[in-house]
ZADO-1210 file (C-alpha; in nm, 4 decimals, padded with zeros to 6 digits):
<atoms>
<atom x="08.8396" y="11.9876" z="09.1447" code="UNK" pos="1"/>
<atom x="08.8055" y="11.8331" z="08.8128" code="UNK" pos="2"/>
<atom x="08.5310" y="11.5744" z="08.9528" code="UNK" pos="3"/>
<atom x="08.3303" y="11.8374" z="09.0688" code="UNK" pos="4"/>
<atom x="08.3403" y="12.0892" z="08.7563" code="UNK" pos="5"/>
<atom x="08.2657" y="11.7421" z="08.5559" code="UNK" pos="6"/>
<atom x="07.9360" y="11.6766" z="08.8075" code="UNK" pos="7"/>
<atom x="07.8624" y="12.0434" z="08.7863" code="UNK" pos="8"/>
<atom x="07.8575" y="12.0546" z="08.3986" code="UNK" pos="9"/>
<atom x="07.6543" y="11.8051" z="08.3557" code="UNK" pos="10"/>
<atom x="07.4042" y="11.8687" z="08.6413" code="UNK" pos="11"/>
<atom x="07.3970" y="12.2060" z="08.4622" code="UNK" pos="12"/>
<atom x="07.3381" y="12.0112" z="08.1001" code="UNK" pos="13"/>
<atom x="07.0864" y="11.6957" z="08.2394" code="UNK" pos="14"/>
<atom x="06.9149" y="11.9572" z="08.5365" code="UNK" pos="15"/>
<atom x="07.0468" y="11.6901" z="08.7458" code="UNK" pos="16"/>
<atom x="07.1081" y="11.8146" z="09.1425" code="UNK" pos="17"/>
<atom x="07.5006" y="11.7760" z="09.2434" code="UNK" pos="18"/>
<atom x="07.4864" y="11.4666" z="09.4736" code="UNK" pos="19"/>
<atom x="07.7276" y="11.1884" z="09.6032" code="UNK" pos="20"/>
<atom x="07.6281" y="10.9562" z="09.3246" code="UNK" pos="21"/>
<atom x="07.6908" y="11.1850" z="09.0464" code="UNK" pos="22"/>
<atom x="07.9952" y="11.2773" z="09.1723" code="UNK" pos="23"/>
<atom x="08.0995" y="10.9254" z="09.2005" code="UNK" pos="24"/>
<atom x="07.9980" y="10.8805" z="08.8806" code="UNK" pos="25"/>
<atom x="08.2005" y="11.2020" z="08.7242" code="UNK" pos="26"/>
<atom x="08.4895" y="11.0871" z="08.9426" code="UNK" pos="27"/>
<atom x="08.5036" y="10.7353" z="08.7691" code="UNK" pos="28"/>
<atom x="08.4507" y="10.9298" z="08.3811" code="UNK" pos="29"/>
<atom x="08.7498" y="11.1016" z="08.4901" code="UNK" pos="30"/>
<atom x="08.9974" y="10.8146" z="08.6389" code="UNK" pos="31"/>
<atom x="08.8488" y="10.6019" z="08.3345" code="UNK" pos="32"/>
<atom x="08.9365" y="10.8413" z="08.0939" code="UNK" pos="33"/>
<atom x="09.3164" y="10.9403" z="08.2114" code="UNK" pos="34"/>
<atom x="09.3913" y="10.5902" z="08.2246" code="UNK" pos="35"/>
<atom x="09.2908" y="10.5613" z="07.8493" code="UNK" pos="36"/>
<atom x="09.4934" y="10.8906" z="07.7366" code="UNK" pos="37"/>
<atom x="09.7472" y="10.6914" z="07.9818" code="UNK" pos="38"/>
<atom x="09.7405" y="10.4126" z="07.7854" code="UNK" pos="39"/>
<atom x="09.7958" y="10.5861" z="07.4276" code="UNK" pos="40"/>
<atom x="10.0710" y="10.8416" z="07.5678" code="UNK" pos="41"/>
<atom x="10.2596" y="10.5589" z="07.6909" code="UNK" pos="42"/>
<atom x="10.2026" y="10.4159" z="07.3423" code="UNK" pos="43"/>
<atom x="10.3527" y="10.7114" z="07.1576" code="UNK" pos="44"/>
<atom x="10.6546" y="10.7016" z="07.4736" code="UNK" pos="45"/>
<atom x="10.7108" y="10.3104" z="07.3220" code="UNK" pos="46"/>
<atom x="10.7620" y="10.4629" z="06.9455" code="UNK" pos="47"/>
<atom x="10.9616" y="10.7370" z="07.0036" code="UNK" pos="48"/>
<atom x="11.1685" y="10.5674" z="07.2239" code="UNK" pos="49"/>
<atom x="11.2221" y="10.2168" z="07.1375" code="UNK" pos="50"/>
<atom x="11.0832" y="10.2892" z="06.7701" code="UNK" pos="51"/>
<atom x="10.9070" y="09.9373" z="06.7693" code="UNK" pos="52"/>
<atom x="10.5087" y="09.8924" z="06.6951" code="UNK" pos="53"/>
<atom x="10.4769" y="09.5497" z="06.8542" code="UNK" pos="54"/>
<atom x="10.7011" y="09.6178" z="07.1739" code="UNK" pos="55"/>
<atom x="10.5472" y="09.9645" z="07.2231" code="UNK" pos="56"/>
<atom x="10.2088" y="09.7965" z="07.2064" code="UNK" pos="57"/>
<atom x="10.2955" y="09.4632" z="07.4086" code="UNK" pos="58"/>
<atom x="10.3882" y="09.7368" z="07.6878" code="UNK" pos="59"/>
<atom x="10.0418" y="09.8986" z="07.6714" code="UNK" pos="60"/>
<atom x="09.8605" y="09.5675" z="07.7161" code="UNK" pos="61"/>
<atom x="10.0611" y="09.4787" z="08.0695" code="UNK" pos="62"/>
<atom x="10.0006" y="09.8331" z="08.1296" code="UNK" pos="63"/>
<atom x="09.6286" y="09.7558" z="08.0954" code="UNK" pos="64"/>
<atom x="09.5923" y="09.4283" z="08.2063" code="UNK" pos="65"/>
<atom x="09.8648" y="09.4318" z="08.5126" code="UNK" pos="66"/>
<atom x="09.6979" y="09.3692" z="08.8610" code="UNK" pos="67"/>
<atom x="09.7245" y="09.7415" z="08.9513" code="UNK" pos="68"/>
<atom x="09.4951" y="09.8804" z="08.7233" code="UNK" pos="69"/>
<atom x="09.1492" y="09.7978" z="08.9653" code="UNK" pos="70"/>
<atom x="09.3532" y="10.1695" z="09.1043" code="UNK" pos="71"/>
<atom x="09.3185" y="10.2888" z="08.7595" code="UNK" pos="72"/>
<atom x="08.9733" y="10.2054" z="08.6789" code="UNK" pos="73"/>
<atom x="08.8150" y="10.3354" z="09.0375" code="UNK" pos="74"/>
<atom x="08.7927" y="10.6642" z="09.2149" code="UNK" pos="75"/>
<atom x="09.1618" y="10.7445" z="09.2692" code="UNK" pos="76"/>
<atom x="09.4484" y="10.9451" z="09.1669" code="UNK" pos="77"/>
<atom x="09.6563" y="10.6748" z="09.0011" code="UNK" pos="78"/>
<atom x="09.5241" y="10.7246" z="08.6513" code="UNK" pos="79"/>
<atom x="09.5820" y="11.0935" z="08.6552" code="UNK" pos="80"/>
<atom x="09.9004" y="11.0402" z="08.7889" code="UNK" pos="81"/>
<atom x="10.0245" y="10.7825" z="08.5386" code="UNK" pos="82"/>
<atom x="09.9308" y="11.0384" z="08.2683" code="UNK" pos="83"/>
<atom x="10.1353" y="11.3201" z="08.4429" code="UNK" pos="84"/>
<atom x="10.4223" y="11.0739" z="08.4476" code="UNK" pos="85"/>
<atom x="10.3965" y="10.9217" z="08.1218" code="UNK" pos="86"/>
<atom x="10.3541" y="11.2587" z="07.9565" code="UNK" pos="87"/>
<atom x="10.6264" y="11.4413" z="08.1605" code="UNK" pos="88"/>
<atom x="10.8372" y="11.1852" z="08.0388" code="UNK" pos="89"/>
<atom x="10.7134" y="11.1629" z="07.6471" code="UNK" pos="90"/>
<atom x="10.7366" y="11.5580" z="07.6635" code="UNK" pos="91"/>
<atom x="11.1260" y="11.5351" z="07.8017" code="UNK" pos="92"/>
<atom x="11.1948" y="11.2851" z="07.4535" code="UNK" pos="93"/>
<atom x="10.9902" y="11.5798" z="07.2749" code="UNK" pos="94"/>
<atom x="11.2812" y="11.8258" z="07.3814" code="UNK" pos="95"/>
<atom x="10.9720" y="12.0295" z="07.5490" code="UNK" pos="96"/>
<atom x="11.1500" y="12.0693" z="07.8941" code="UNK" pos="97"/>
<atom x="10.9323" y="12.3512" z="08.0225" code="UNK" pos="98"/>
<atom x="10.6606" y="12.1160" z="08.0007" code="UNK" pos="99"/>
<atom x="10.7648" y="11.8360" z="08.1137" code="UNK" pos="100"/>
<atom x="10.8237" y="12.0416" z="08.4897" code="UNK" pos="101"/>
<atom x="10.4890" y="12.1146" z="08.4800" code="UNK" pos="102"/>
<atom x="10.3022" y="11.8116" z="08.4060" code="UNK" pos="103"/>
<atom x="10.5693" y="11.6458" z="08.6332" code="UNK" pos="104"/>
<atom x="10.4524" y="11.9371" z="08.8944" code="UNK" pos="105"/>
<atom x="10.1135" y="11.8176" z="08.8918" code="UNK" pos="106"/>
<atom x="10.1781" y="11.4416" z="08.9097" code="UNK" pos="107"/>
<atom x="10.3059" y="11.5410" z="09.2883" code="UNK" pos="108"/>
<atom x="10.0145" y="11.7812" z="09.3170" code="UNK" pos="109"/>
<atom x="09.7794" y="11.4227" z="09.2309" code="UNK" pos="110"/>
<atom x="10.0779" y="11.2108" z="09.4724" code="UNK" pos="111"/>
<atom x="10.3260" y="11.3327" z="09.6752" code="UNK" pos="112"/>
<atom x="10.5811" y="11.0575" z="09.5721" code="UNK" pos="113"/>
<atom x="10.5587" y="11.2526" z="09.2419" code="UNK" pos="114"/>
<atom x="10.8948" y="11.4009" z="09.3284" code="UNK" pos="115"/>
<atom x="11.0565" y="11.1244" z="09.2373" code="UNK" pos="116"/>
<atom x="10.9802" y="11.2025" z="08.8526" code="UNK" pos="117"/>
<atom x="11.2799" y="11.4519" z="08.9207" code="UNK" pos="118"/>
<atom x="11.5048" y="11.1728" z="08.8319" code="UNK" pos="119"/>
<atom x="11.3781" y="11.1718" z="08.4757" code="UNK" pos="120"/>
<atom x="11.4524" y="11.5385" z="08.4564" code="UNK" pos="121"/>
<atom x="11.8038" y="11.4614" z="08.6067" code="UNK" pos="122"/>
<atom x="11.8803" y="11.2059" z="08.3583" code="UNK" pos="123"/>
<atom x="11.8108" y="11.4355" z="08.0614" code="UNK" pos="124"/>
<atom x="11.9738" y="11.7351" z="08.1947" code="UNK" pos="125"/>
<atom x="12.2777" y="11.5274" z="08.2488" code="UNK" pos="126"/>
<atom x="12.2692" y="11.3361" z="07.9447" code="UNK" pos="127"/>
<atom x="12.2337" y="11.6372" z="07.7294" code="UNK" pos="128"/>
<atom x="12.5352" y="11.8121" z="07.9347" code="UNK" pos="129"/>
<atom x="12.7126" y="11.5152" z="07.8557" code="UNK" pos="130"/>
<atom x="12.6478" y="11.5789" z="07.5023" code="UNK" pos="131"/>
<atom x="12.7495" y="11.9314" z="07.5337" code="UNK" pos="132"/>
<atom x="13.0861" y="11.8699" z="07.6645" code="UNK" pos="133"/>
<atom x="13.2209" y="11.8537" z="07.3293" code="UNK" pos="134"/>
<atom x="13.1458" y="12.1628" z="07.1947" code="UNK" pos="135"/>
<atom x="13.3867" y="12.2964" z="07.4705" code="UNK" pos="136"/>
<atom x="13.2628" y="12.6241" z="07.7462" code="UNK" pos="137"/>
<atom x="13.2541" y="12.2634" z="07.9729" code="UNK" pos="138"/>
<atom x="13.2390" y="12.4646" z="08.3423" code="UNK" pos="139"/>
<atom x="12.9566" y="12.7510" z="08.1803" code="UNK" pos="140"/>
<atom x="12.7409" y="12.4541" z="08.0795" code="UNK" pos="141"/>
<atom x="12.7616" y="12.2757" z="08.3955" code="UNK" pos="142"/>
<atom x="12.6911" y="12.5760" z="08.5955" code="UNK" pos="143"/>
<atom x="12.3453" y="12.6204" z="08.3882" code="UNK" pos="144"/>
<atom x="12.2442" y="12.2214" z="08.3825" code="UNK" pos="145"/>
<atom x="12.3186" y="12.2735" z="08.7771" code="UNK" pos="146"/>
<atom x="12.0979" y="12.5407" z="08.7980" code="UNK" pos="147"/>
<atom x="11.8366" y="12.4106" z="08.6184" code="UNK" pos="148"/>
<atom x="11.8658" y="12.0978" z="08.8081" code="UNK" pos="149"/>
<atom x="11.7780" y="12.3005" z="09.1184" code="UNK" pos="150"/>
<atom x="11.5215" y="12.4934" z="08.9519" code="UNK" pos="151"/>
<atom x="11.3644" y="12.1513" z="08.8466" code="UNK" pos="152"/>
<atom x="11.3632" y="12.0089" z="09.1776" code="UNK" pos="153"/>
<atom x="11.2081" y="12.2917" z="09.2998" code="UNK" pos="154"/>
<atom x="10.9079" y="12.3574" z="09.1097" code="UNK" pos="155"/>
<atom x="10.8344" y="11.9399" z="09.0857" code="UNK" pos="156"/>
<atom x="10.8518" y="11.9671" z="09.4678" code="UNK" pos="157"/>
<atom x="10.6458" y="12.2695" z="09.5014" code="UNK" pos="158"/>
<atom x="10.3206" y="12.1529" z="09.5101" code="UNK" pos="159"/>
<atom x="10.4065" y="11.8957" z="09.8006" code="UNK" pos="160"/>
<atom x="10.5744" y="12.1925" z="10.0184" code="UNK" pos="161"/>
<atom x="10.2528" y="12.4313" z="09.9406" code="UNK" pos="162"/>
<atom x="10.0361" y="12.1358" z="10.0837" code="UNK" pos="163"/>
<atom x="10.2227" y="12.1028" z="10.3817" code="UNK" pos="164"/>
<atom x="10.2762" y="12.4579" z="10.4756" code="UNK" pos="165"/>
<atom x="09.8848" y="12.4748" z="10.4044" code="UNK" pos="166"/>
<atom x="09.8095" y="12.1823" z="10.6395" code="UNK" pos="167"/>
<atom x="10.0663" y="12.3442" z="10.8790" code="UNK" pos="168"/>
<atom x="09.9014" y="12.6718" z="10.9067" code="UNK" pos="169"/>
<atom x="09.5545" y="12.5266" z="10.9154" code="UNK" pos="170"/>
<atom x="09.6314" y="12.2905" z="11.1958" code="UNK" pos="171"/>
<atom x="09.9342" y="12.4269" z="11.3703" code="UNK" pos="172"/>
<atom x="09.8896" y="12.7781" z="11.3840" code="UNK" pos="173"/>
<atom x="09.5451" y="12.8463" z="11.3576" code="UNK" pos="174"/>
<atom x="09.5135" y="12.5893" z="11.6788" code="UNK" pos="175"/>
<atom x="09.7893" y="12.7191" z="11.8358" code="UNK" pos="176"/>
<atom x="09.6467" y="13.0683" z="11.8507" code="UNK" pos="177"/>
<atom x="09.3174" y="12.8638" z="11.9930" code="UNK" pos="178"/>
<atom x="09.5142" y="12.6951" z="12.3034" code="UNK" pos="179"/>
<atom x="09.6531" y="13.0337" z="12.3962" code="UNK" pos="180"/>
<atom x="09.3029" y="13.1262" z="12.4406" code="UNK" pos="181"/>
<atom x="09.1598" y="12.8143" z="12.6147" code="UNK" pos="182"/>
<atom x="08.8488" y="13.0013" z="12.7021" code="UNK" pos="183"/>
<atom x="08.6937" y="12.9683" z="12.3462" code="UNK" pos="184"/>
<atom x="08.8836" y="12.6357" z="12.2402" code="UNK" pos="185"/>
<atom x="08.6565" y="12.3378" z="12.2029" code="UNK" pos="186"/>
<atom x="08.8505" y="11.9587" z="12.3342" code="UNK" pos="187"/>
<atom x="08.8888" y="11.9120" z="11.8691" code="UNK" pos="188"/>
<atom x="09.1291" y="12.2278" z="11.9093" code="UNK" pos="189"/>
<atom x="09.4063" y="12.0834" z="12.0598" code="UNK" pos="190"/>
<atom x="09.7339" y="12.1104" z="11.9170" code="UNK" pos="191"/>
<atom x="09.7754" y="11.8048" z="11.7166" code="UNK" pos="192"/>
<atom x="10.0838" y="11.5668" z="11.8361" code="UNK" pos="193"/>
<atom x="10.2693" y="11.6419" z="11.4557" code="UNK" pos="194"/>
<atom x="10.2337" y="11.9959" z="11.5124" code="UNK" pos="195"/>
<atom x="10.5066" y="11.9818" z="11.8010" code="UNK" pos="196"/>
<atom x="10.7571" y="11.8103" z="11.6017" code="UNK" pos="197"/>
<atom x="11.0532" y="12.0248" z="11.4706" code="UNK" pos="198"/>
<atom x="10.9790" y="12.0107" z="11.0893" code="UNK" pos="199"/>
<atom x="10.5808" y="11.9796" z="11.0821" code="UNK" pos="200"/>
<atom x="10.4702" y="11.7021" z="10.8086" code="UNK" pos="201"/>
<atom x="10.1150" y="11.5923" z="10.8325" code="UNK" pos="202"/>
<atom x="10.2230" y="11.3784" z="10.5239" code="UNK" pos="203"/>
<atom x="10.4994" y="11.1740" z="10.7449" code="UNK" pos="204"/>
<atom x="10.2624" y="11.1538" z="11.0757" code="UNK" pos="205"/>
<atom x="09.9857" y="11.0114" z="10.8369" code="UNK" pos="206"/>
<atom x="10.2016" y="10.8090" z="10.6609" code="UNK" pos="207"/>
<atom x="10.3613" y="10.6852" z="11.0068" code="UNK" pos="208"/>
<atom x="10.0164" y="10.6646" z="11.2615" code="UNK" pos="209"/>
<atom x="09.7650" y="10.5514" z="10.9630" code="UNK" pos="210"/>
<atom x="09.9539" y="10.3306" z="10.7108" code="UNK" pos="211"/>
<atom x="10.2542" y="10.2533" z="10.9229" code="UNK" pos="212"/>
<atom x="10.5319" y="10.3230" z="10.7545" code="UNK" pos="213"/>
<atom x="10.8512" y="10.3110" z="10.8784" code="UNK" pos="214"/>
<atom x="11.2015" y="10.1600" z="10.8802" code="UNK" pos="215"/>
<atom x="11.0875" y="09.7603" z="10.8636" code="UNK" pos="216"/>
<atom x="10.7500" y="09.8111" z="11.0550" code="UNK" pos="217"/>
<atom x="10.5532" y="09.6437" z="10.7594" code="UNK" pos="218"/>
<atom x="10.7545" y="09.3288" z="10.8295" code="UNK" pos="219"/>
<atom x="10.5645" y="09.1975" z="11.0766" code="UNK" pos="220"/>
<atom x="10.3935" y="08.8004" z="11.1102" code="UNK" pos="221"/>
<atom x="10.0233" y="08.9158" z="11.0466" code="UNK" pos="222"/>
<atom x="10.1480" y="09.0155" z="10.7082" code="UNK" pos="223"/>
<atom x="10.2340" y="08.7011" z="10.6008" code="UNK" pos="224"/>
<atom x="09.9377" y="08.5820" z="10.4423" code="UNK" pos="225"/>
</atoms>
């Protein structure tokens, strides 16, 4: 969505026509530019954190240079998604908590293994309980840092579920309704093999059939070299 408003704006500013090259080209501006906001948030997470200049900025040169970032500098979600998490966590030092969950909540709307940012949330829920143990009321406390621990998990999960239950209904449902009525259902209408499965996930079956995921499958002998 943001490529295409940024290939839209400036087709409407150059009178250029929306094609795939331009929106290449706005999709690189954009992955280009989060990984450089990327960069500088994880800079200010360095100071206010370990509250040293030449550590903080050692960190955002193997950020930079690391092998990983030919993800960052080309058409993908990893730059994006490295500023979600880097800023979810800077706002979480910032005491903005509200925030965080929502930057956090669109890290897993850019990549579903965004959940696992809920463990930063965890970890400063609990450590502030911890801290709030001594001012006595211990089992009210725990009762709210429990429920916002739900909450949290919740919301940073929520964009995830949406997708699935969209996927779901798209190609469960809809097609489902289609092979009850196999007069108008073209041989691409067939209930999908994921579809049948108790706790539909087009996530897992593309994760399973495409990039073969599983319980030891990558270790095979043509991975070797």
């Amino acid at each position: 969505l943001v490529t295409a408003s940024v290939a839209r704006l400036v087709s409407a500013v150059l009178g250029l026509p929306v094609t795939p090259a331009l929106l290449a080209l706005s999709g690189l501006v954009v992955t280009n530019t989060c990984f450089v906001i990327a960069a500088w948030i994880l800079y200010r997470l360095g100071m206010t954190v370990l509250q040293d200049q030449q550590l903080s900025l050692r960190a955002v040169k193997l950020f930079c240079v690391s092998p990983a970032n030919v993800f960052f500098s080309s058409l993908y979600s990893e730059s994006p998604f490295a500023l979600c998490t880097f800023g979810g966590i800077l706002l979480l030092r910032l005491d903005k908590v509200r925030s965080a969950v929502v930057v956090f909540m669109l890290g897993t709307g850019l990549r579903s293994n965004g959940i696992a940012n809920f463990a930063f949330l965890a970890h400063y829920l609990l450590v502030k309980l911890l801290r709030d143990w001594r001012q006595g009321n211990v089992l009210r406390r725990s009762v709210w840092c429990l429920a916002k621990l739900i909450l949290g998990l919740v919301l940073i999960a929520l964009p995830f579920v949406l997708f699935q239950a969209y996927a779901a209904s798209r190609e469960c449902i809809l097609r489902e309704q289609c092979v009850a009525d196999t007069e108008q259902c073209r041989a691409d209408q067939e209930l999908p093999s994921w579809c049948q499965q108790r706790f539909p996930s087009i996530y897992f079956h593309i994760q399973s059939t495409h990039w073969q995921n599983g319980f030891l499958r990558y270790w095979q002998l043509r991975q070797i070299p």
